[in-house]
C-alpha positions as CSV (number, residue, x, y, z in Angstrom):
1,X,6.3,-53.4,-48.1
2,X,5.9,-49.5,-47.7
3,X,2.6,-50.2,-46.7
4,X,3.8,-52.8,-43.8
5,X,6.1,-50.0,-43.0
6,X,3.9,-47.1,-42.3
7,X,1.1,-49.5,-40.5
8,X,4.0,-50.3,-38.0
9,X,5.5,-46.2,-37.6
10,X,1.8,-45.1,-36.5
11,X,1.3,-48.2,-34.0
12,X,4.8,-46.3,-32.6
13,X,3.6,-43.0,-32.6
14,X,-0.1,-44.0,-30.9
15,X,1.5,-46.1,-28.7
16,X,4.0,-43.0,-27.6
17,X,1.0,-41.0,-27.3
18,X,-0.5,-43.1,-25.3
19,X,2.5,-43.6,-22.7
20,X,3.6,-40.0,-22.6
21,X,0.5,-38.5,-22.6
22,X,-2.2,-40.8,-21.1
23,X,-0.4,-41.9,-18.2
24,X,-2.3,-44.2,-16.3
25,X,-4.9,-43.9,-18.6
26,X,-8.6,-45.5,-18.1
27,X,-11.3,-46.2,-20.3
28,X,-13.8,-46.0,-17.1
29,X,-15.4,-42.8,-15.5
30,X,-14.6,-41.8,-12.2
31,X,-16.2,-40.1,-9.5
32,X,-14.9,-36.9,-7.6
33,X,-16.3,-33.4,-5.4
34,X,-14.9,-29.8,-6.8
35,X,-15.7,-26.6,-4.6
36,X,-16.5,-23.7,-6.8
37,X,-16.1,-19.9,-5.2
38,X,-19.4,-18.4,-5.4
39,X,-18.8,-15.1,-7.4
40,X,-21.7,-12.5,-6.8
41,X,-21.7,-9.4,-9.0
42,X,-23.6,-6.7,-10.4
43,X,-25.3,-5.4,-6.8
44,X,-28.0,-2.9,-7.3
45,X,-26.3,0.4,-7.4
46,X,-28.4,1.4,-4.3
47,X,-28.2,-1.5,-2.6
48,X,-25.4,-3.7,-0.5
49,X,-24.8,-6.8,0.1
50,X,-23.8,-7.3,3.9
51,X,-24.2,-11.2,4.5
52,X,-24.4,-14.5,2.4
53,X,-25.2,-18.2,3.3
54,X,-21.9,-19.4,2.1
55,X,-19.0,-18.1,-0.9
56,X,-19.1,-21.7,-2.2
57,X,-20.7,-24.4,-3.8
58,X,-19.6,-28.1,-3.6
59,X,-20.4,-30.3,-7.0
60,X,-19.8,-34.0,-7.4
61,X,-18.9,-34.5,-10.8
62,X,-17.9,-38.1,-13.1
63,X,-15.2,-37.8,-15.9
64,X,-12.4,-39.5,-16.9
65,X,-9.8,-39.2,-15.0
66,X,-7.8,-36.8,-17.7
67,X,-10.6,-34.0,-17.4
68,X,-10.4,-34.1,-13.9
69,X,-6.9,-33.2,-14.1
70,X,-7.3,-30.2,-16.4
71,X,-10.8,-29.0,-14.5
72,X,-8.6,-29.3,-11.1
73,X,-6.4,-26.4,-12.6
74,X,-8.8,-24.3,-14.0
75,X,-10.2,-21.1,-12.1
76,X,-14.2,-21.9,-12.0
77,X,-16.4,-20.2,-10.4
78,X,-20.0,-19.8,-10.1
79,X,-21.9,-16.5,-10.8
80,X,-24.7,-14.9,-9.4
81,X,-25.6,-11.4,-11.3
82,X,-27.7,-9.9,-8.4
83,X,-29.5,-7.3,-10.3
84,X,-30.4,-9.4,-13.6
85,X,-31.8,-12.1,-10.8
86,X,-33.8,-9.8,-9.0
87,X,-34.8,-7.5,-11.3
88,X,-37.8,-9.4,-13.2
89,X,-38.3,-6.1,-15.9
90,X,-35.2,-6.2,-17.8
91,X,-36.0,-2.5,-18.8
92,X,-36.7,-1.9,-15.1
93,X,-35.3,0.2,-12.1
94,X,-33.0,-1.2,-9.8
95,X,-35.1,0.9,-7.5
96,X,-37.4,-1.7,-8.2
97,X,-36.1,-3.9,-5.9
98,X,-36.7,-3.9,-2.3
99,X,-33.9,-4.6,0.9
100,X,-34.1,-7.8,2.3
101,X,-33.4,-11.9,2.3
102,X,-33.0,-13.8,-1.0
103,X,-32.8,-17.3,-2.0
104,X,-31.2,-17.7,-5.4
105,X,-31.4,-21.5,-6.7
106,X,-28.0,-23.1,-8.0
107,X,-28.8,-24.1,-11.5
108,X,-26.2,-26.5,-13.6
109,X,-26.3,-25.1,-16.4
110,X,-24.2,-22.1,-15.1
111,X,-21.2,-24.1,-13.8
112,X,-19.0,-24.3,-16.9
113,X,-18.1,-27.7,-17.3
114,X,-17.0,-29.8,-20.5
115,X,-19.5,-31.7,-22.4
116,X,-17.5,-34.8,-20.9
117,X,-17.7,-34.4,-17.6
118,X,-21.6,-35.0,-15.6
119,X,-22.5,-33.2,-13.0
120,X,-23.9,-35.5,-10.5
121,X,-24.7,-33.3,-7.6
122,X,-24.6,-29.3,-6.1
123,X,-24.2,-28.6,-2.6
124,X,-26.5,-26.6,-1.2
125,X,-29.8,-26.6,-4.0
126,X,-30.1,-22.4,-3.1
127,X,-28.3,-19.3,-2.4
128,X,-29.5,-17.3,0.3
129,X,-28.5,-13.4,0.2
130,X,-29.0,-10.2,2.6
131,X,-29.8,-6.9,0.7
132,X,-29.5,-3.6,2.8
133,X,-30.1,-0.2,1.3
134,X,-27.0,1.7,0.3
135,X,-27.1,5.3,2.6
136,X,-24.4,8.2,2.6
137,X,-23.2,10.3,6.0
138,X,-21.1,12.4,7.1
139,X,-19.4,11.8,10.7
140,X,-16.7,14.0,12.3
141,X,-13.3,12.2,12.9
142,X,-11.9,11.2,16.3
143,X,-8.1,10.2,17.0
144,X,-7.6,8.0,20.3
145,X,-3.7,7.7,21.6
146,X,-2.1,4.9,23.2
147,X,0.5,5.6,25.6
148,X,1.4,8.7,28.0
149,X,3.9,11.4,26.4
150,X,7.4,11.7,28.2
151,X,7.5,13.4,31.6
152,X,6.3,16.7,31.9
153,X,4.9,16.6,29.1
154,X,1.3,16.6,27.6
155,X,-0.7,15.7,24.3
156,X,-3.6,18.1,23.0
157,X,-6.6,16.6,20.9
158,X,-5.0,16.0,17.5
159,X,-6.8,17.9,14.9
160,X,-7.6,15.8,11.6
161,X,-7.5,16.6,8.0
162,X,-10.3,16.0,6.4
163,X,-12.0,17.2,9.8
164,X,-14.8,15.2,8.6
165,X,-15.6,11.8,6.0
166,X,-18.4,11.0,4.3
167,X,-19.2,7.0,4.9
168,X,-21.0,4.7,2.4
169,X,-22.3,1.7,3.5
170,X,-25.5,-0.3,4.4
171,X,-28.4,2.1,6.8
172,X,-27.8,-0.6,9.5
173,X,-24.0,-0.2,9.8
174,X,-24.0,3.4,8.9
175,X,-26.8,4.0,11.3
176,X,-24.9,2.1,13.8
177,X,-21.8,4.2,13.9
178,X,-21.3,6.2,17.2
179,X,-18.4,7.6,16.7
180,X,-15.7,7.8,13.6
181,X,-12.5,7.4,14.7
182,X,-8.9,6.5,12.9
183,X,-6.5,3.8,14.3
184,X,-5.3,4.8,17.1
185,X,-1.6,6.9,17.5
186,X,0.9,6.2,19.8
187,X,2.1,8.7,21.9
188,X,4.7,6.8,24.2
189,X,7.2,9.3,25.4
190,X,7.1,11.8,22.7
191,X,7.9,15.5,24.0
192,X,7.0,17.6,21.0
193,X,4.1,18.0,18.5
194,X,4.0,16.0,15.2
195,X,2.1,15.0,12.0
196,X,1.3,11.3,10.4
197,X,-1.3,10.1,8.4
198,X,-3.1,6.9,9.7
199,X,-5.9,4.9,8.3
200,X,-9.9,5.3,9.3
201,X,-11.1,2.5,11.5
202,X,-13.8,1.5,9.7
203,X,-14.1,-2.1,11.3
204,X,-16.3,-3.9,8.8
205,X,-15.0,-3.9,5.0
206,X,-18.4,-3.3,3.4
207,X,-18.3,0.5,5.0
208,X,-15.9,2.9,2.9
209,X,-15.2,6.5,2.6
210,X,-16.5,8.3,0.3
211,X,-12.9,10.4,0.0
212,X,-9.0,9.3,1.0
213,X,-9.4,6.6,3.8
214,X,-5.8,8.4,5.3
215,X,-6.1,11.1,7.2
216,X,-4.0,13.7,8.1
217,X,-3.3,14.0,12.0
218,X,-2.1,16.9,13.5
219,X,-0.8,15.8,17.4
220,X,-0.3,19.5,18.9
221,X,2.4,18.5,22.5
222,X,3.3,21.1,25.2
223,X,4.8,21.1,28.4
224,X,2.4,20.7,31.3
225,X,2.2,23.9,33.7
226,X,3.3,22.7,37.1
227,X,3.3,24.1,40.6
228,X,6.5,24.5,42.9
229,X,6.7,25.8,46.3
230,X,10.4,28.1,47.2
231,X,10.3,28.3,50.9
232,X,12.3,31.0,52.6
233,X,13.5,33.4,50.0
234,X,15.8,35.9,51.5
235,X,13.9,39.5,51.8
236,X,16.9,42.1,50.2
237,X,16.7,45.9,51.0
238,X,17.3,48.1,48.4
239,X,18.1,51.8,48.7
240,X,19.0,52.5,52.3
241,X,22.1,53.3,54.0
242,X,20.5,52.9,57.5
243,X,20.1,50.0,59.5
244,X,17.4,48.1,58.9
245,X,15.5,45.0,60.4
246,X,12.5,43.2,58.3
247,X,10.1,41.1,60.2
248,X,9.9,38.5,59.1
249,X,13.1,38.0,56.8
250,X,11.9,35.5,54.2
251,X,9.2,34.9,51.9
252,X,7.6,31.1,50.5
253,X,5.7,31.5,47.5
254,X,4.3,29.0,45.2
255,X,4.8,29.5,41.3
256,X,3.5,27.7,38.4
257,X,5.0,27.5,34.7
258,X,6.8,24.9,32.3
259,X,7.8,21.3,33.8
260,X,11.3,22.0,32.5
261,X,11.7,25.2,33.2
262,X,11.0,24.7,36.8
263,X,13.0,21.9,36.7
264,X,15.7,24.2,36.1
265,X,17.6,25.0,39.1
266,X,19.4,27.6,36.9
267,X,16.3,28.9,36.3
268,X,14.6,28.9,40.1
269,X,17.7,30.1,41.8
270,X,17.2,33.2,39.6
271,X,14.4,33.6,41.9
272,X,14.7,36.7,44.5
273,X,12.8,39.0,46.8
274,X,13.2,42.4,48.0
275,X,12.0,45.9,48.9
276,X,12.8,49.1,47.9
277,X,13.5,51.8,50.7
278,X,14.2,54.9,48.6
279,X,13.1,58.1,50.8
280,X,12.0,56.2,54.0
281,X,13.4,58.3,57.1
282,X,13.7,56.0,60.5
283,X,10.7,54.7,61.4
284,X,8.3,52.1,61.8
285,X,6.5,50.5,58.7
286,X,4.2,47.9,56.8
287,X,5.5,47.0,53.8
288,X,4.3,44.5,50.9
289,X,8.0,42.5,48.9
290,X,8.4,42.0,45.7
291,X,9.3,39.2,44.1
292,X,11.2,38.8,40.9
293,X,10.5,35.4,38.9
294,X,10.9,34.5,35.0
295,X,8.7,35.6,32.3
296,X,7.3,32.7,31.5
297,X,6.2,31.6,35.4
298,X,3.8,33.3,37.5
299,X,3.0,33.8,41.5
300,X,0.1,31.8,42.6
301,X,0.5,32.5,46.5
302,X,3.0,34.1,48.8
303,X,3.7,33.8,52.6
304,X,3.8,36.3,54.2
305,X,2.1,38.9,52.2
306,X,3.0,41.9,54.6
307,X,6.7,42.7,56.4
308,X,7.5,45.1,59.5
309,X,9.8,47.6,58.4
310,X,12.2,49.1,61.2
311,X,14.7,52.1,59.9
312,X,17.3,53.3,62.5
């Protein structure tokens, strides 16, 4: 009776089993395609690899249904060990090998696969690769801008710290390389100098630095030096108790200095002319006026340049 008893508890516990774990469950093979992410590693240390034929392989593969599901969330992927593949010497150099196009054929028997499942095809039979020699230079660092400063204002060429980077990368991208410059910093209505680090533009991803990609950047701002014309400045006479008459009695003159500063009226209407009569008797005379402007402007012209003196 025992016997009867135990028979009929493991029929249970298969048939549980077989509900909560075989769901669906098939006896028959089944037929489906996997994409594996081609992984390439181990590059010649003097070498780089700039192109590929594809990153992936596509396998058709027949399993029962279950190992499909538990392949479907593994990570596969198929390697290619570049140097041990091209290098036909084990105890060679990887000097050895030479720049240039590959083929590399897809073999089954590195795709990891369980014993239960058959690989039925691979998609595509070869690997083709591009091998360029690895090369080091050094390339002085340019910073564009974007944008105009505010009014009156003007941006300098930035100066960059490292002044200079050292790029690694394949001789036909290196070789290629004009000019080395960072992203470029916007400048839109600033009005005073400023520092920020921003990234190399390297463009393509094989090409690094051989330092700190982030550089430094020095943005040096000043105001522009602009030209203003003052028409008819009053001439003043200065030591004289006689009468006097100046021909003629104003001066123009054109001065040049900061934007703001000469947007100043403040500042301009500090602006005066005169000349000094200290010891002159009545008479007749040619005299040159001067003219008193801020430290920071200077006279770039004047109008007239010589004045009739009359004493009485």
């Amino acid at each position: 009776m025992h016997k009867f008893k135990f028979h009929y508890f493991t029929l249970f516990l298969l048939f549980i089993l077989i509900v909560f774990y075989f769901p669906g469950c098939t006896t028959e093979a089944v037929e489906t395609d996997l994409l594996l992410p081609v992984d390439f590693s181990n590059v010649p240390k003097n070498m780089v690899l700039t192109s590929f034929q594809t990153d992936k392989i596509e396998i058709r593969i027949q399993a029962h249904p279950r190992l499909i599901e538990l392949i479907n969330k593994k990570n596969i992927h198929y390697p290619v060990d570049l140097y041990t593949d091209l290098e036909f010497d084990p105890a060679g150099d990887s000097d050895s090998i030479e720049p240039g196009s590959y083929l590399f054929p897809v073999e089954e028997k590195r795709i990891p696969m369980d014993r239960g499942i058959k690989i039925l095809s691979i998609t595509p039979p070869y690997l083709s690769v591009q091998l360029e020699k690895k090369i080091r230079k050094s390339f002085k660092i340019t910073i564009p801008y974007t944008g105009k400063p505010a009014k009156g204002y003007i941006a300098l060429n930035a100066a960059a710290e490292p002044a200079s980077v050292e790029l690694i990368g394949a001789s036909t991208l290196i070789n290629s390389i004009k000019e080395l410059k960072t992203k470029p910093i916007d400048i839109t209505n600033i009005s005073e100098s400023f520092k920020k680090k921003i990234p190399l533009d390297l463009g393509n991803p094989s090409i690094i630095s051989s330092s700190d990609p982030i550089i430094i950047v020095s943005v040096p701002v000043q105001q522009q030096r602009v030209s203003k014309t003052i028409e008819n400045i009053p001439i003043q006479v200065w030591n004289s108790t006689l009468k006097v008459s100046i021909e003629p009695s104003k001066i123009t003159i054109r001065i040049k200095g900061p934007f703001e500063t000469l947007s100043n009226k403040e500042i301009t209407d500090q602006i005066y002319s005169f000349i000094d009569l200290k010891g002159l008797e009545p008479g007749v005379y040619a005299r040159h006026a001067y003219i008193n402007i801020p430290w920071d402007m200077i006279m770039t012209e004047a109008v007239p340049q010589v004045f009739t003196i009359k004493i009485e």
